[in-house]
C-alpha positions in Angstrom: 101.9 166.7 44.7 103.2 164.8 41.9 106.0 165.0 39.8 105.9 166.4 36.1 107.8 163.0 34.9 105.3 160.0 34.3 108.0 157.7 33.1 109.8 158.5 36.1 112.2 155.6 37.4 112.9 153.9 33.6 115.3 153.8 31.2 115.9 153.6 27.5 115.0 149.9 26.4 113.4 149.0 29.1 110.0 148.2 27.2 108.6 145.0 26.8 110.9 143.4 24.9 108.9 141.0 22.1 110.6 138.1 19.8 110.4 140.8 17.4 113.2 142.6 19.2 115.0 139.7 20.6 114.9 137.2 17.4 113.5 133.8 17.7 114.3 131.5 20.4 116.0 127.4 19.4 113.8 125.2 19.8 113.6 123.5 22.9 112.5 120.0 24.5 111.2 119.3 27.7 112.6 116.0 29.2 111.6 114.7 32.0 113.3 113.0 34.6 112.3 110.7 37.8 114.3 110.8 41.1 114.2 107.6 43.7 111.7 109.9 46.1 109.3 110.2 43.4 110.0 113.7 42.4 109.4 115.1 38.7 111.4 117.4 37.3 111.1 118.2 33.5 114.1 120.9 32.5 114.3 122.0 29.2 117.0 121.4 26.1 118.0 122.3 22.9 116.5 120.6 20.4 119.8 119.7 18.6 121.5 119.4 22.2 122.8 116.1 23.4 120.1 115.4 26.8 122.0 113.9 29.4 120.8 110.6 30.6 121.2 111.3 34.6 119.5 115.0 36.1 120.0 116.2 39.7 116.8 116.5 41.5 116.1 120.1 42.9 113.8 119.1 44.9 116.1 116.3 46.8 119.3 116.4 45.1 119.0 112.7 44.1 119.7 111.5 40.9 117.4 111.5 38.6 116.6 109.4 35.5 114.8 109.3 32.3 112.8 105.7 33.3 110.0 106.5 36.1 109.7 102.9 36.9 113.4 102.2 37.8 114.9 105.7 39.0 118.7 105.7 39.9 119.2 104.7 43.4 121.0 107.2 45.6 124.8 107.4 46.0 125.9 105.2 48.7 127.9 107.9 51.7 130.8 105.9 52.9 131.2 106.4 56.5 134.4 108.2 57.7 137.1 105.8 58.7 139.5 106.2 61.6 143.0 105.3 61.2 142.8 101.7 63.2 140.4 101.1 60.5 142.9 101.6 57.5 145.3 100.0 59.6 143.1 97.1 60.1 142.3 97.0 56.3 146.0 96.6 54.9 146.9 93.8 58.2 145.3 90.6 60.0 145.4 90.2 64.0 148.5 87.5 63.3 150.3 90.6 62.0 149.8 92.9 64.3 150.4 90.6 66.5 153.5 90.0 65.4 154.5 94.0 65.1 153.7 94.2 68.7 155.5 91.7 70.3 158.4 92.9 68.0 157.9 96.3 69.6 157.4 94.7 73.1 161.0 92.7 72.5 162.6 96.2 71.4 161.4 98.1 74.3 162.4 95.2 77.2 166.1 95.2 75.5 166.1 99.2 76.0 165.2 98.6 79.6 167.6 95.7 80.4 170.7 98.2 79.7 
């Protein structure tokens, strides 16, 4: 048995909604944009809008560029460093070196009273 309402489940304005109703849309550009893994992805500007020269990738996340030839290369991930690296970084082996038989000297002269 059906119900007497055959619009049931809508609501006021919810009609196709034409450019008549909605006013014209800016004009737009479609720019497209190469990533390093071969991936296309062509999003869409403002004509008058300033188009970025770099795009992420959705596909990837890579960046991409405007040139398919020479696409950006990817971001270089720096591995994580332990402390003895830092360490390492700021001192040479003479210095720490040094610092150790410094702390070597400090600790016999603790023991010796």
């Amino acid at each position: 048995m059906s119900g007497g309402n055959a619009i049931r489940g809508t609501r006021v304005g919810a009609g196709p909604m034409g450019e008549s109703e909605r006013g014209e849309t800016a004009p737009r550009a479609r720019i497209p944009y190469f990533c390093a893994n071969g991936h296309e992805t062509r999003p869409s500007f403002a004509a008058e809008a300033e188009i970025p020269e770099f795009w992420d990738c959705p596909r990837c996340g890579l960046p991409a560029g405007r040139e398919q030839t020479s696409p950006p290369a990817a971001p270089r991930n720096e591995p994580y460093k332990t402390h003895l690296a830092y360490v390492k970084e700021r001192r040479s082996d003479e210095d720490g070196a040094a610092i150790l038989e410094e702390a070597l000297a400090r600790l016999r002269a603790s023991r010796e009273l």
